[in-house]
C-alpha positions in Angstrom: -24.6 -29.8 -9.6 -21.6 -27.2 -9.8 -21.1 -25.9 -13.1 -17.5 -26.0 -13.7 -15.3 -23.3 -16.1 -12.9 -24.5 -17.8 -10.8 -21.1 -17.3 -7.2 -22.8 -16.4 -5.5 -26.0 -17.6 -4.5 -26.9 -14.1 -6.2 -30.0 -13.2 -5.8 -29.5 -9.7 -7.5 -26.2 -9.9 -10.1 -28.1 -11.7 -10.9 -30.1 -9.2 -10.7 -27.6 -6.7 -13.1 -25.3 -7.9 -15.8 -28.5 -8.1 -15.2 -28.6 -4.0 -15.0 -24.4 -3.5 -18.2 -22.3 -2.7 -17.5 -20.2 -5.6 -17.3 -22.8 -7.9 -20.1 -21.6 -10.4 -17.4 -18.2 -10.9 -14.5 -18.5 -13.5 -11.5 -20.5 -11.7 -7.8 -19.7 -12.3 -4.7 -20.5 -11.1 -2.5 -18.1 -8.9 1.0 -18.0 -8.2 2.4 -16.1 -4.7 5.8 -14.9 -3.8 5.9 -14.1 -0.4 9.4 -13.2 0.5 10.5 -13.2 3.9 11.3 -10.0 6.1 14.6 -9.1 6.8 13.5 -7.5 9.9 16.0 -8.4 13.0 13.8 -11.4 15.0 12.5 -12.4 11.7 13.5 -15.9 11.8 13.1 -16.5 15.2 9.6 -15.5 15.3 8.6 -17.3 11.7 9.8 -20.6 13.4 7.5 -19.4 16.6 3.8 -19.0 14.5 4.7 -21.4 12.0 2.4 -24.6 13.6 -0.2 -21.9 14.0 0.1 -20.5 10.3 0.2 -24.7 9.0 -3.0 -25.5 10.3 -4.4 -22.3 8.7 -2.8 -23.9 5.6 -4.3 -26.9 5.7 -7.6 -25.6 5.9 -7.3 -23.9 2.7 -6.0 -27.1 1.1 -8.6 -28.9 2.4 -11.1 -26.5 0.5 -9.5 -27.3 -2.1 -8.0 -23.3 -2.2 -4.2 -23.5 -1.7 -2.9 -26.5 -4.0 0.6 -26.4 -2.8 3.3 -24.4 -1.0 5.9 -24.2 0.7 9.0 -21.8 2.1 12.3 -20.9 0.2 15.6 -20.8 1.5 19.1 -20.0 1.0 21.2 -21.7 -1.1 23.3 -23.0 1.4 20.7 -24.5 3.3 21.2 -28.2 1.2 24.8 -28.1 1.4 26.3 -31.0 3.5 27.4 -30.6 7.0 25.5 -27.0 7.1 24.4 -25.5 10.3 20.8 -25.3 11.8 21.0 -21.9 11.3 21.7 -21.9 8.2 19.8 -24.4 6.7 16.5 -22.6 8.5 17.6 -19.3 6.3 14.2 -18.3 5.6 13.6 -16.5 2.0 10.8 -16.4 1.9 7.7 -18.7 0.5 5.5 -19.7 -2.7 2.1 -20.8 -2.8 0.0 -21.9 -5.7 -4.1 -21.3 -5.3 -6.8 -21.9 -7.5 -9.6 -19.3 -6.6 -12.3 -17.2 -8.6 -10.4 -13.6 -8.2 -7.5 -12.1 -7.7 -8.9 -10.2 -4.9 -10.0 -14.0 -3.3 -6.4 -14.7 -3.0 -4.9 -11.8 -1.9 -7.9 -11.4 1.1 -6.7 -15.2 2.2 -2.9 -13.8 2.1 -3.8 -10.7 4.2 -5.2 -12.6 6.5 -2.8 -15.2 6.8 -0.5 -15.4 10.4 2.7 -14.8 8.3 1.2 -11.7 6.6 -0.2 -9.9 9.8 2.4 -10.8 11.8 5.5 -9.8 9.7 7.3 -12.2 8.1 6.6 -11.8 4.7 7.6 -8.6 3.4 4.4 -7.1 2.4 5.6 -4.3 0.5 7.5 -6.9 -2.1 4.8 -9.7 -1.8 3.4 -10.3 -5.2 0.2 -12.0 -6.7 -0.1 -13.3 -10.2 -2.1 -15.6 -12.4 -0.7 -18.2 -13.4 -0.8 -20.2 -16.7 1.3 -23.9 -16.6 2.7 -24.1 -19.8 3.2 -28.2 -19.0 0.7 -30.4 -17.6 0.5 -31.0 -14.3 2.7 -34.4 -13.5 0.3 -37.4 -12.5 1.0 -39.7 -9.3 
């Protein structure tokens, strides 16, 4: 039997850590901003890794790591009638994970296809705990 700390009120980290190898070590929520390089290429070559850096993703769901995540874009990207190009304006992305450490996350980031490969901006990429000051919404 896992023993389970109750060190976050997020339920899905809850759960997560009952699945995770490190589950017998304090579990807490963590909140990433990964914004997007600006690099020239950028775009093009997010859109090229990205099936490779999803099924990386869903592994870590699957472990019960990353909770959700997803990418950011522009503004005008929901606007009606805009253009592919715009509405693929990459910002960058966020990504919510419920591990034992700080430094668990960040090792999963800077590993990560996006990371190695350049389009996240490493030098602005940031890594925080994360409290919820609501529940969690129920299905």
């Amino acid at each position: 039997m896992h023993v389970l700390h109750t060190h976050t009120s997020h339920p899905l980290a809850l759960l997560a850590c009952r699945y995770s190898s490190t589950a017998t070590s304090p579990c807490h929520t963590f909140i990433v901003w990964a914004p997007g390089s600006t690099n020239p290429g950028a775009l093009t070559y997010h859109l090229t890794v990205r099936p490779q850096h999803l099924v990386c993703t869903r592994k870590l769901q699957a472990r019960g790591m990353l909770l959700t995540g997803g990418s950011m874009r522009a503004p005008e990207a929901i606007v009606p009638g805009a253009s592919a190009d715009t509405q693929n304006a990459f910002v960058g992305s966020t990504m919510v994970f419920a591990g034992s450490s700080l430094e668990e996350v960040h090792t999963i980031i800077e590993s990560d296809l996006y990371y190695t490969s350049g389009v996240w901006d490493k030098e602005k990429l940031m890594i925080l705990p994360y409290f919820p000051a609501l529940p969690w919404p129920e299905n």
